[in-house]
mmJSON file of the N, C-alpha and C atoms, coordinates in Angstrom:
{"data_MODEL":{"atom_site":{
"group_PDB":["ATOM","ATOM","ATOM","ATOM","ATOM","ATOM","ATOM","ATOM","ATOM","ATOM","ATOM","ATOM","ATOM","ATOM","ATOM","ATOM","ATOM","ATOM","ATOM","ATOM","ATOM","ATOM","ATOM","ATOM","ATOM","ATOM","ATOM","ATOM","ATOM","ATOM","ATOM","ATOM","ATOM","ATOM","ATOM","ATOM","ATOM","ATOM","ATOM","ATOM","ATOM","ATOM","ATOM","ATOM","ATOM","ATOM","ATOM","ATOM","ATOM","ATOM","ATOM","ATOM","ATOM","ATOM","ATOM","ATOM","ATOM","ATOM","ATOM","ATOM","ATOM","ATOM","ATOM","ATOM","ATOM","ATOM","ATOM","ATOM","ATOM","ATOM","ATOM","ATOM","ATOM","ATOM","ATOM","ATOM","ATOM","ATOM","ATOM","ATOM","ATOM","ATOM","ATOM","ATOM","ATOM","ATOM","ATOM","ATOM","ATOM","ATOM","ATOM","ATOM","ATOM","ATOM","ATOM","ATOM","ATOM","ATOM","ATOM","ATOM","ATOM","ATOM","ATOM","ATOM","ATOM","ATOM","ATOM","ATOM","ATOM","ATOM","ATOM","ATOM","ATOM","ATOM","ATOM","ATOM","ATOM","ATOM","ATOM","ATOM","ATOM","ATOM","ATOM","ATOM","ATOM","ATOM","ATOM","ATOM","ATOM","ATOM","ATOM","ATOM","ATOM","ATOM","ATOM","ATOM","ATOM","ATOM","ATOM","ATOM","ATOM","ATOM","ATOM","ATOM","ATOM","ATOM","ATOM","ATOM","ATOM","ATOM","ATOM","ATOM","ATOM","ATOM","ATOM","ATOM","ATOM","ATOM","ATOM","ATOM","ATOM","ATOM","ATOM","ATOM","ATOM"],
"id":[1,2,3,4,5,6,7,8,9,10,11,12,13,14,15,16,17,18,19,20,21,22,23,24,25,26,27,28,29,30,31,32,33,34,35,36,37,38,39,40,41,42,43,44,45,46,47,48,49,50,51,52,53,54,55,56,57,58,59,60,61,62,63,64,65,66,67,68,69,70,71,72,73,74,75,76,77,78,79,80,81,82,83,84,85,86,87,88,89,90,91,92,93,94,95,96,97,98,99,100,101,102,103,104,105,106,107,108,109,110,111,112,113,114,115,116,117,118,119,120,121,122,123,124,125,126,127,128,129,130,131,132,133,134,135,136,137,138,139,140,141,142,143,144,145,146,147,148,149,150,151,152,153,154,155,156,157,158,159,160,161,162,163,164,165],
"type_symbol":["N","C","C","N","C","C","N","C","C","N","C","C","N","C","C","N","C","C","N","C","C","N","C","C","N","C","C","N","C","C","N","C","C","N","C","C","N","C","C","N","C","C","N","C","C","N","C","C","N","C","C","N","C","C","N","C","C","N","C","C","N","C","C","N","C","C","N","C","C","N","C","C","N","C","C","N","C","C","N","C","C","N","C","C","N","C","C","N","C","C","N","C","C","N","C","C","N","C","C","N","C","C","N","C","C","N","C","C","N","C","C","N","C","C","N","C","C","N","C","C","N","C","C","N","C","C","N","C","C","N","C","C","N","C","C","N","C","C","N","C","C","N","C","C","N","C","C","N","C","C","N","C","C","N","C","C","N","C","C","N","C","C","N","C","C"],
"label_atom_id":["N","CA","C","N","CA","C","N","CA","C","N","CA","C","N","CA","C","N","CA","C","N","CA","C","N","CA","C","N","CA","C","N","CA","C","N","CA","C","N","CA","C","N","CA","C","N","CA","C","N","CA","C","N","CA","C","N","CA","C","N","CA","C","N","CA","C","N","CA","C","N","CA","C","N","CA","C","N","CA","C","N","CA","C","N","CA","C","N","CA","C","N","CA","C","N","CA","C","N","CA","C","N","CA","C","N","CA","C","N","CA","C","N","CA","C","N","CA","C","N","CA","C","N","CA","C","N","CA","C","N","CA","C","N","CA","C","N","CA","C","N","CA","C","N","CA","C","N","CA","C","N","CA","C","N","CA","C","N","CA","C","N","CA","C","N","CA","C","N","CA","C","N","CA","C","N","CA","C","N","CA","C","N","CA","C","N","CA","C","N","CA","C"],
"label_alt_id":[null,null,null,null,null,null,null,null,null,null,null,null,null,null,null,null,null,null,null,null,null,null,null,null,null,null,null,null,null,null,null,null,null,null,null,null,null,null,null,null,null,null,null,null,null,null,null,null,null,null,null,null,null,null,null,null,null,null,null,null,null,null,null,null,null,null,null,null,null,null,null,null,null,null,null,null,null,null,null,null,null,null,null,null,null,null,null,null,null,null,null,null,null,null,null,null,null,null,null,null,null,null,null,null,null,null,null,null,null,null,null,null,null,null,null,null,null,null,null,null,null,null,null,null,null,null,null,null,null,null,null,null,null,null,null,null,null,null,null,null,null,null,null,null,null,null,null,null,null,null,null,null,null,null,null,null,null,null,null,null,null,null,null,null,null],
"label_comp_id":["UNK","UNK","UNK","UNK","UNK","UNK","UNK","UNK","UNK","UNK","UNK","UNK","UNK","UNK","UNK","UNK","UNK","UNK","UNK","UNK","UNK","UNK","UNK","UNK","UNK","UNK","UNK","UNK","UNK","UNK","UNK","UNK","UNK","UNK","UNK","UNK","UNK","UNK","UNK","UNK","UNK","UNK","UNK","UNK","UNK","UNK","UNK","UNK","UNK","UNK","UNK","UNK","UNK","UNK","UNK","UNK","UNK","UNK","UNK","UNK","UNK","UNK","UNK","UNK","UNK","UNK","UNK","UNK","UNK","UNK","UNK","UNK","UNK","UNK","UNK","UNK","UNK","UNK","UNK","UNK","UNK","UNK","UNK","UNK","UNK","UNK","UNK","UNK","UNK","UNK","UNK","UNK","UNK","UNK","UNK","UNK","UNK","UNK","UNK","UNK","UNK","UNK","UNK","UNK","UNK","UNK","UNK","UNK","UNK","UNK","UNK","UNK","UNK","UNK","UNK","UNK","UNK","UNK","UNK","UNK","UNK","UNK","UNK","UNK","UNK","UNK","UNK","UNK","UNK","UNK","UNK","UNK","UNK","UNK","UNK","UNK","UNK","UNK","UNK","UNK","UNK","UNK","UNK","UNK","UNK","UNK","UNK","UNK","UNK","UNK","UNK","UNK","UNK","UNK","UNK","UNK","UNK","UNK","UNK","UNK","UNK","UNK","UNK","UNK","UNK"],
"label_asym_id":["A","A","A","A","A","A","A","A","A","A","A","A","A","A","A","A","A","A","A","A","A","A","A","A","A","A","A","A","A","A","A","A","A","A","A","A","A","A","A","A","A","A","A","A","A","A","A","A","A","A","A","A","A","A","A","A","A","A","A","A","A","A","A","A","A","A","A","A","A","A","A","A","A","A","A","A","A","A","A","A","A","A","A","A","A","A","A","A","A","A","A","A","A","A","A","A","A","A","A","A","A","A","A","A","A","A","A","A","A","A","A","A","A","A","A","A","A","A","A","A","A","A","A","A","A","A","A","A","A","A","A","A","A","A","A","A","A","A","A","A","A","A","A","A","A","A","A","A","A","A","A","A","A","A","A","A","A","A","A","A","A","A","A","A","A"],
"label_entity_id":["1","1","1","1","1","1","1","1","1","1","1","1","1","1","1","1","1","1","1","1","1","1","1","1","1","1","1","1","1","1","1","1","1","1","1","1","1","1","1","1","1","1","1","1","1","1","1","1","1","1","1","1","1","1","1","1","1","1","1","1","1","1","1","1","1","1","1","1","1","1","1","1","1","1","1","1","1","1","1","1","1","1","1","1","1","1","1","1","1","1","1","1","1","1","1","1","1","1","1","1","1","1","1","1","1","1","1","1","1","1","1","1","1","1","1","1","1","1","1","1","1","1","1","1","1","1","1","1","1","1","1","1","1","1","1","1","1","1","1","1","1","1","1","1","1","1","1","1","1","1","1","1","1","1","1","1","1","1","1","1","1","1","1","1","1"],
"label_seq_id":[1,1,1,2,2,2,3,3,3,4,4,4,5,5,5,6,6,6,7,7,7,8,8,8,9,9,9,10,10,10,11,11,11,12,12,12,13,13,13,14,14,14,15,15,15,16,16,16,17,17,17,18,18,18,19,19,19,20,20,20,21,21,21,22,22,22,23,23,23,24,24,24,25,25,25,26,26,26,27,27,27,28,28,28,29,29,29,30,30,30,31,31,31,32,32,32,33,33,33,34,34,34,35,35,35,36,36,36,37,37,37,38,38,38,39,39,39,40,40,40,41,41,41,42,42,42,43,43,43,44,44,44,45,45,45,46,46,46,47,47,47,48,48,48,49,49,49,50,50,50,51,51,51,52,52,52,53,53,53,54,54,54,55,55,55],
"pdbx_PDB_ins_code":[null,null,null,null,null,null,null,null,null,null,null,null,null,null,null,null,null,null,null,null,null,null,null,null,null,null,null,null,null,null,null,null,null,null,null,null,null,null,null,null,null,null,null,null,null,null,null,null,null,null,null,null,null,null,null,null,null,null,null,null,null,null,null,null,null,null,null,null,null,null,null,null,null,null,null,null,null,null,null,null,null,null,null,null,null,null,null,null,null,null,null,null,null,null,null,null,null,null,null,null,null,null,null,null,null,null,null,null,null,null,null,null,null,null,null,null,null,null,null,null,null,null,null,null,null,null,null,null,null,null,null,null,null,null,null,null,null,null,null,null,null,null,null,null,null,null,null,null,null,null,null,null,null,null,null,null,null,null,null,null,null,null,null,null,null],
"Cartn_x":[148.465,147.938,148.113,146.904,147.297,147.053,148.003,147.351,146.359,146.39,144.894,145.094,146.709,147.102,146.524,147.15,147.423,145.86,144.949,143.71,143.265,143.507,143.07,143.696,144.316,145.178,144.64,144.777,143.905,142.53,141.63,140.111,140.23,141.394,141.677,141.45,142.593,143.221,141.905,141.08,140.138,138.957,138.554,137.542,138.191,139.33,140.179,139.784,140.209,140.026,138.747,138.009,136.209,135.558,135.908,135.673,136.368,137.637,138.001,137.111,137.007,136.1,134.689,133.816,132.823,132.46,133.985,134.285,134.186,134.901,135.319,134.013,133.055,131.929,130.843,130.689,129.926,130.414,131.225,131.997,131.554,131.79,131.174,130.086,128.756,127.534,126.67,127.674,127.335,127.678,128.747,129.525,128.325,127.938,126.653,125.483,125.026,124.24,123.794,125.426,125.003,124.878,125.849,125.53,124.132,123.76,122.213,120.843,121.265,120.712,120.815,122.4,122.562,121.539,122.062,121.18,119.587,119.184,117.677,116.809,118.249,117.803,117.874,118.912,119.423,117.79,117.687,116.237,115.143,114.702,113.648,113.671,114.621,115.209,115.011,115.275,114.978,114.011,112.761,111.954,110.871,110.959,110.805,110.895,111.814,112.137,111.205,111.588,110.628,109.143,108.985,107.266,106.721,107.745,107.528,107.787,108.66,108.713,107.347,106.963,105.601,104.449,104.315,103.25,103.582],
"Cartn_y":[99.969,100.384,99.232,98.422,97.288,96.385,95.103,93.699,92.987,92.107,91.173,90.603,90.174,89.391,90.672,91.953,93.143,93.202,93.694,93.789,92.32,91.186,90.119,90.449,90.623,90.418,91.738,93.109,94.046,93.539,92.989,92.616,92.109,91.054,89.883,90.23,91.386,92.063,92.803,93.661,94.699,93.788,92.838,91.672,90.812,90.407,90.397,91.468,92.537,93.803,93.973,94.096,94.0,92.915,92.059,90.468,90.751,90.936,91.944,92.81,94.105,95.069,94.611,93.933,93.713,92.885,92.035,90.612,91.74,92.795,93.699,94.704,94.81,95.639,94.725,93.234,92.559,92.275,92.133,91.884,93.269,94.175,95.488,95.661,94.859,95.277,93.963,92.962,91.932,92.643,93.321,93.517,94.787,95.404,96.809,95.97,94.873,94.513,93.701,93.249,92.42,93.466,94.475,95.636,96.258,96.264,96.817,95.749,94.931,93.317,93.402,93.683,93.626,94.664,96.03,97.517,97.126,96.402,96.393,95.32,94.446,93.186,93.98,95.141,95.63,96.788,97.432,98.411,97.856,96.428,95.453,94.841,94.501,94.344,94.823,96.44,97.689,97.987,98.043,98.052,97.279,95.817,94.367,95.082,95.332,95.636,96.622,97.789,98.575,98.713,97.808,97.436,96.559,95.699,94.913,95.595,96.394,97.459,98.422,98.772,99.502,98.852,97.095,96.734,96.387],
"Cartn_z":[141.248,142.552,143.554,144.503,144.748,144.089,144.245,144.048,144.644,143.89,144.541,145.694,145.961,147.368,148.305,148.222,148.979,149.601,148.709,149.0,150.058,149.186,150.305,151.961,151.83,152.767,153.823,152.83,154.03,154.706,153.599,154.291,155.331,154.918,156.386,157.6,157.661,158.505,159.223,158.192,158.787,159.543,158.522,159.274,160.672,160.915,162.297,163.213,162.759,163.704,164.022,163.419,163.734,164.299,164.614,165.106,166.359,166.735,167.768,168.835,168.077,168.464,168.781,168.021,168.295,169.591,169.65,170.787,172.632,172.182,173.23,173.423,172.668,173.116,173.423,173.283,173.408,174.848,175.484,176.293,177.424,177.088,178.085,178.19,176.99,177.351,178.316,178.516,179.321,180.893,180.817,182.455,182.429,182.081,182.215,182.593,181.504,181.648,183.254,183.714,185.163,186.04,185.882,187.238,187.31,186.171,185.962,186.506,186.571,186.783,188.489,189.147,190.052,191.083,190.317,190.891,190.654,189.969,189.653,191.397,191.165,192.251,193.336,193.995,195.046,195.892,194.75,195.031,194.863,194.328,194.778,195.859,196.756,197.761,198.659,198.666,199.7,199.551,198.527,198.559,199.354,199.264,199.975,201.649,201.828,203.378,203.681,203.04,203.539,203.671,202.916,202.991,203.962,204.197,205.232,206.717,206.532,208.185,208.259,207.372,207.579,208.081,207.768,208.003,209.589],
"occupancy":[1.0,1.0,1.0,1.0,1.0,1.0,1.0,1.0,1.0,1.0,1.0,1.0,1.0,1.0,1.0,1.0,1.0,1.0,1.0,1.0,1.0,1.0,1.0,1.0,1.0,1.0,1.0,1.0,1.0,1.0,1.0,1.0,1.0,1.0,1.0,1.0,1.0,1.0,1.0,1.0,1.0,1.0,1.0,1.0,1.0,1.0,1.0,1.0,1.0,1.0,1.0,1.0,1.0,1.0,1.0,1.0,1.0,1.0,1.0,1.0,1.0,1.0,1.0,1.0,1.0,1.0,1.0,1.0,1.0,1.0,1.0,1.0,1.0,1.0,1.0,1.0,1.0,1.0,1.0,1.0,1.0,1.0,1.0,1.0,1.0,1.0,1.0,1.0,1.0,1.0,1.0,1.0,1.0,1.0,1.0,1.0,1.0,1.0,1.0,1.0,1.0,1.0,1.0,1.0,1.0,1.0,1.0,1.0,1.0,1.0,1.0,1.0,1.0,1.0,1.0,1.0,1.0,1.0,1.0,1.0,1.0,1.0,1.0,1.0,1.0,1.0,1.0,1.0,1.0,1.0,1.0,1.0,1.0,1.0,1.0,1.0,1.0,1.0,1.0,1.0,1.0,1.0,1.0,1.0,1.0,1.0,1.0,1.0,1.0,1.0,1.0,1.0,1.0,1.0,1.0,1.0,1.0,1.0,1.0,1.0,1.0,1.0,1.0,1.0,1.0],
"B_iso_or_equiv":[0.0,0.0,0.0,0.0,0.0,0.0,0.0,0.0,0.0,0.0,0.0,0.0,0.0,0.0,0.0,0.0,0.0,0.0,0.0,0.0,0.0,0.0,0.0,0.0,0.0,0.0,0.0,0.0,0.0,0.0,0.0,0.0,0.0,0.0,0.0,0.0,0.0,0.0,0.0,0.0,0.0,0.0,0.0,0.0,0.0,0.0,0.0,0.0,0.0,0.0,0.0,0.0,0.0,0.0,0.0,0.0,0.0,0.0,0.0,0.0,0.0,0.0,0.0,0.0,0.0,0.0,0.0,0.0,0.0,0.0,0.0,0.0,0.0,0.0,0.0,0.0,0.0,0.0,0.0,0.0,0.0,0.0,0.0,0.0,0.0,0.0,0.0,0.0,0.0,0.0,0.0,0.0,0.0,0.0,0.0,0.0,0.0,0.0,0.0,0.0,0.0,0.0,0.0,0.0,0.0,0.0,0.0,0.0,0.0,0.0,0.0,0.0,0.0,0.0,0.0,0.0,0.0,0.0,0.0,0.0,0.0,0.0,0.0,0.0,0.0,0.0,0.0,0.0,0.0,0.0,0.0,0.0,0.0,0.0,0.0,0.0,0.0,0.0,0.0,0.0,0.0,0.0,0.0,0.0,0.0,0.0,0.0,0.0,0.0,0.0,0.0,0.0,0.0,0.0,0.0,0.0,0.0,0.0,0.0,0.0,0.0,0.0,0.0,0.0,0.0],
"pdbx_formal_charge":[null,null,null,null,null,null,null,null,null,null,null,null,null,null,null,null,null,null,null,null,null,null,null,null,null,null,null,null,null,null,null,null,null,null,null,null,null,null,null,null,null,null,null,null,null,null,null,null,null,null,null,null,null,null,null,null,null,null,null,null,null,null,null,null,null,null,null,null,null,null,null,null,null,null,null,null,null,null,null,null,null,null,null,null,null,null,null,null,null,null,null,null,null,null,null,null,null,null,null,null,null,null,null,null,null,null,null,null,null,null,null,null,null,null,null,null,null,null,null,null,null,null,null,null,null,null,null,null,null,null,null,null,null,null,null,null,null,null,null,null,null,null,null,null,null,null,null,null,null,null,null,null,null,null,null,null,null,null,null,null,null,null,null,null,null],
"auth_seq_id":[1,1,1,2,2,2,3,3,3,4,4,4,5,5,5,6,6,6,7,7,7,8,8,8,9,9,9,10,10,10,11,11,11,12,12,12,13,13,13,14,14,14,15,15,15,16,16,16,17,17,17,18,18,18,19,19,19,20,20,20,21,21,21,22,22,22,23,23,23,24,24,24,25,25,25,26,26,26,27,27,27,28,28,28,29,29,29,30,30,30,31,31,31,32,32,32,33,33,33,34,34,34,35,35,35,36,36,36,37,37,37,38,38,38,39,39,39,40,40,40,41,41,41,42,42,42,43,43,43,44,44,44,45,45,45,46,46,46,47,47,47,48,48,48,49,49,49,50,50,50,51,51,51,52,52,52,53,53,53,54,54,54,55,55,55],
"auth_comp_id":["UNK","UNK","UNK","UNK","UNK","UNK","UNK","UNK","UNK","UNK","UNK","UNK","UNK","UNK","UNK","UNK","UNK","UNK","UNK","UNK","UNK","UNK","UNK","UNK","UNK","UNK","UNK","UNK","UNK","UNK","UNK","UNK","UNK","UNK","UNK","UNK","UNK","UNK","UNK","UNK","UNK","UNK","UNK","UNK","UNK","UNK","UNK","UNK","UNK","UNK","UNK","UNK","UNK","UNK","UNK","UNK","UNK","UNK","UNK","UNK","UNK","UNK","UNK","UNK","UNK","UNK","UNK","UNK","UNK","UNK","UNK","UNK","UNK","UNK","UNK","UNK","UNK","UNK","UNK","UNK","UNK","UNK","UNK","UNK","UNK","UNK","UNK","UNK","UNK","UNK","UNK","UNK","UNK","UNK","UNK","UNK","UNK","UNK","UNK","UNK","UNK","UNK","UNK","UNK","UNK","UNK","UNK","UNK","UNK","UNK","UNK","UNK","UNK","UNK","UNK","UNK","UNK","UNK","UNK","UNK","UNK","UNK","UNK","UNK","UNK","UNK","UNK","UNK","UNK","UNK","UNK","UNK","UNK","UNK","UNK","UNK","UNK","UNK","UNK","UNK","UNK","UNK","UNK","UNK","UNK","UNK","UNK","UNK","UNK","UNK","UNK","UNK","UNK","UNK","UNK","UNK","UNK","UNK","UNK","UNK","UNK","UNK","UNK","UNK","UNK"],
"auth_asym_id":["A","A","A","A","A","A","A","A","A","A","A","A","A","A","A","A","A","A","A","A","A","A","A","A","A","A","A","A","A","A","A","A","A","A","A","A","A","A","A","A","A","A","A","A","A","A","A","A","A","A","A","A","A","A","A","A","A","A","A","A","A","A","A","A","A","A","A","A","A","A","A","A","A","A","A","A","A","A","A","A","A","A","A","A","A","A","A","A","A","A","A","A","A","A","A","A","A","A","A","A","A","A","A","A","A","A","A","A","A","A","A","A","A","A","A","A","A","A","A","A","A","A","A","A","A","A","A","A","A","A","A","A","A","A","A","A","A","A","A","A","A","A","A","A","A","A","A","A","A","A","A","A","A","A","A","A","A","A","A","A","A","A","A","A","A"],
"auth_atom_id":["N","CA","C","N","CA","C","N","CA","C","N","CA","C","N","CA","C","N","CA","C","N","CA","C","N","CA","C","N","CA","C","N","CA","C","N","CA","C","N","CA","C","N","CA","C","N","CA","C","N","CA","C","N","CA","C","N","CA","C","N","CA","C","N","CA","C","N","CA","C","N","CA","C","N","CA","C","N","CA","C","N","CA","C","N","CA","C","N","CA","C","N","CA","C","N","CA","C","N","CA","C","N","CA","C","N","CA","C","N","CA","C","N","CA","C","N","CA","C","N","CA","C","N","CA","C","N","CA","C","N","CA","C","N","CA","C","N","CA","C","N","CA","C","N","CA","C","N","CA","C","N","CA","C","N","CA","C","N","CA","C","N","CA","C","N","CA","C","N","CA","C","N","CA","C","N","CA","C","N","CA","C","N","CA","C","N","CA","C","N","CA","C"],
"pdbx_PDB_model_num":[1,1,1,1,1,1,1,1,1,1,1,1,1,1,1,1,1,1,1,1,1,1,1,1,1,1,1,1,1,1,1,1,1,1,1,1,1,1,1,1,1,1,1,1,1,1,1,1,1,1,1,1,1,1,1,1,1,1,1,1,1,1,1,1,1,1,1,1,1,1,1,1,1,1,1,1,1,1,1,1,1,1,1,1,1,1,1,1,1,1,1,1,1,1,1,1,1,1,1,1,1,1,1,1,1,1,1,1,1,1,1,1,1,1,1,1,1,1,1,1,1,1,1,1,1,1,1,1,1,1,1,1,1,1,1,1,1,1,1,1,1,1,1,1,1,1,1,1,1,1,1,1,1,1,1,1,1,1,1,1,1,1,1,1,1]
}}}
């Protein structure tokens, strides 16, 4: 069936690919995480204003 190199050699490969993937979703939940950061700062903001135009 396979050899022992063969098998090493797939793990390699699959643990690469997942070190990868994980690199690339850690990576999108930072860029979500700032726009969400951003939108949170933006409507505390407008909020700020508008409270201050009422008084």
């Amino acid at each position: 069936m396979f050899s022992k190199e063969t098998k090493i050699t797939t793990l390699f490969w699959i643990a690469i690919s997942g070190l990868f993937l994980t690199t690339i979703y850690s990576i999108l939940l930072a860029i979500m995480g700032i726009k969400s950061m951003n939108m949170i700062s933006y409507v505390y903001n407008q909020m700020k204003r508008r409270e201050q135009k009422g008084q």
